[in-house]
C-alpha positions as CSV (number, residue, x, y, z in Angstrom):
1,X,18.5,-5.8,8.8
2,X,15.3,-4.8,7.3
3,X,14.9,-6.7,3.9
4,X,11.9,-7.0,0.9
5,X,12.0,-9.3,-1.3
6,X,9.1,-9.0,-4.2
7,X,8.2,-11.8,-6.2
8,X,5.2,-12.9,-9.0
9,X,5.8,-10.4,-11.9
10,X,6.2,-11.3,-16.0
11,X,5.3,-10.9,-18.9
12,X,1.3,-10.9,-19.0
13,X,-1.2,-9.8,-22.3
14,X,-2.8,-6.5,-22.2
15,X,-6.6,-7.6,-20.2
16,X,-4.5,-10.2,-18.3
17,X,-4.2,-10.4,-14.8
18,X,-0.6,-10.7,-12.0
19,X,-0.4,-10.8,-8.2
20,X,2.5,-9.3,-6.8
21,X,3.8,-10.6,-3.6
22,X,6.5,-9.3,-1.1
23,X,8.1,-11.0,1.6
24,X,9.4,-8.7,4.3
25,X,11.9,-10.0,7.0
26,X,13.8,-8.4,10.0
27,X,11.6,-5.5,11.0
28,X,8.2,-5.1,12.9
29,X,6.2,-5.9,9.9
30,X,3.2,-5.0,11.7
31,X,4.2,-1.6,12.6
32,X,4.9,-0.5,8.9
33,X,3.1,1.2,6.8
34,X,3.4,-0.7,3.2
35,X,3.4,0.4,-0.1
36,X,3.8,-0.3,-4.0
37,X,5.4,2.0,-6.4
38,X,6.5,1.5,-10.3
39,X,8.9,2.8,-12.3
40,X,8.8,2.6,-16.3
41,X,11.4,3.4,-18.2
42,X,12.6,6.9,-18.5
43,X,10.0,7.6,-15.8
44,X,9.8,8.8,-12.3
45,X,8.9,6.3,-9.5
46,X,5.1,6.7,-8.8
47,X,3.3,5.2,-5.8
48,X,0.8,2.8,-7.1
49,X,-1.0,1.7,-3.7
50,X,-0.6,1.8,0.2
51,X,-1.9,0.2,2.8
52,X,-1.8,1.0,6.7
53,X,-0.2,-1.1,9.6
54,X,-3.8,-2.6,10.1
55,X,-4.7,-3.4,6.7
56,X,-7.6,-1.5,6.8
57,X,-6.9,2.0,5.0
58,X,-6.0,1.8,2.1
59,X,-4.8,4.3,-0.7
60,X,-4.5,3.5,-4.9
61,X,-3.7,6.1,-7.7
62,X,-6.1,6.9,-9.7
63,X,-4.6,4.8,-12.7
64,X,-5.2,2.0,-10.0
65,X,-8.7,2.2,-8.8
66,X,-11.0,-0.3,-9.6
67,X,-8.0,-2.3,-11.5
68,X,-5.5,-3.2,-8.4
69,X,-5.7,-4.3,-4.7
70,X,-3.1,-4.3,-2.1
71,X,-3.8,-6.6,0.8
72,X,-1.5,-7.6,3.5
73,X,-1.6,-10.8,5.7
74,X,0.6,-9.2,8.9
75,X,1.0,-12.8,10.5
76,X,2.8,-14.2,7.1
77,X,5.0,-11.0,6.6
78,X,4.0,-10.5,3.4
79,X,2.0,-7.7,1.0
80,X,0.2,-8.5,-2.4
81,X,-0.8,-6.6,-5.0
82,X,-3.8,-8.6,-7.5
83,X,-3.5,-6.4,-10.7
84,X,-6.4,-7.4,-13.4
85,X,-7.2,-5.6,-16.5
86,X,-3.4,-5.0,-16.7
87,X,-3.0,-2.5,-19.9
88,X,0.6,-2.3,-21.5
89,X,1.0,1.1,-19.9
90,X,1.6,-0.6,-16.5
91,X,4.6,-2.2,-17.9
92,X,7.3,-1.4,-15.1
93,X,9.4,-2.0,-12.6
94,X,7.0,-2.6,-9.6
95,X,8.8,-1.8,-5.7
96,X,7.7,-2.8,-2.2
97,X,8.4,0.1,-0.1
98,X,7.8,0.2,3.9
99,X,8.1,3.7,6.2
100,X,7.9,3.2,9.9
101,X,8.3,6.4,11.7
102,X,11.2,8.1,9.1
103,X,13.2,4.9,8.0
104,X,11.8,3.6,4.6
105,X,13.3,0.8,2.8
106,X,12.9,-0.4,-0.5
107,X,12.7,-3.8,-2.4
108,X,14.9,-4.9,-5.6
109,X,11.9,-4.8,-7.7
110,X,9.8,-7.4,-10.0
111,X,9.6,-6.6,-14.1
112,X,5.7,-6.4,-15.4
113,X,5.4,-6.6,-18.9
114,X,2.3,-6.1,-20.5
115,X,2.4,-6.7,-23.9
116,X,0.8,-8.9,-26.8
């Protein structure tokens, strides 16, 4: 059974910086295309950043760019998110989220806080 297990978020100050890891077990993590999405409160789910199967595409929103990078290291299972100059507006609920083909499956979720 496909499983994502997210791990490495807080509470941080606002210029501060987190890495976000997630741990993915019992699917073809090579074959998946693998994202990170937030959600703050009494807000929709946004996609934050993706990366492909390879590791070499990549995609950020624009409230990303030049603030966050996803990485993924396919032998270790794993995908990372380094966020720096973290501002208290990316306080939420961060996800791991894989597709391969149409299935897509989603982590519990890690808390960021940003706040002084």
């Amino acid at each position: 059974q496909a499983q994502l297990v997210e791990s490495g978020g807080g509470l941080v100050q606002p210029g501060g910086s987190l890495k976000l890891s997630c741990t993915a077990s019992g699917f073809i993590f090579g074959s998946g295309i693998m994202s990170w999405y937030r959600q703050a409160p009494e807000k929709e789910r946004e996609l934050v950043a993706t990366i492909d199967a390879t590791g070499r595409r990549t995609n950020y929103a624009d409230s990303a760019k030049g603030r966050f990078t996803i990485s993924r290291d396919n032998s270790k299972r794993t995908v990372s998110l380094q966020m720096n100059s973290l501002r208290p507006e990316d306080t939420a609920v961060y996800y791991c989220h894989v597709r391969i083909g149409t299935a897509i499956k989603w982590g519990q979720g890690t808390q960021v806080t940003v706040s002084s």
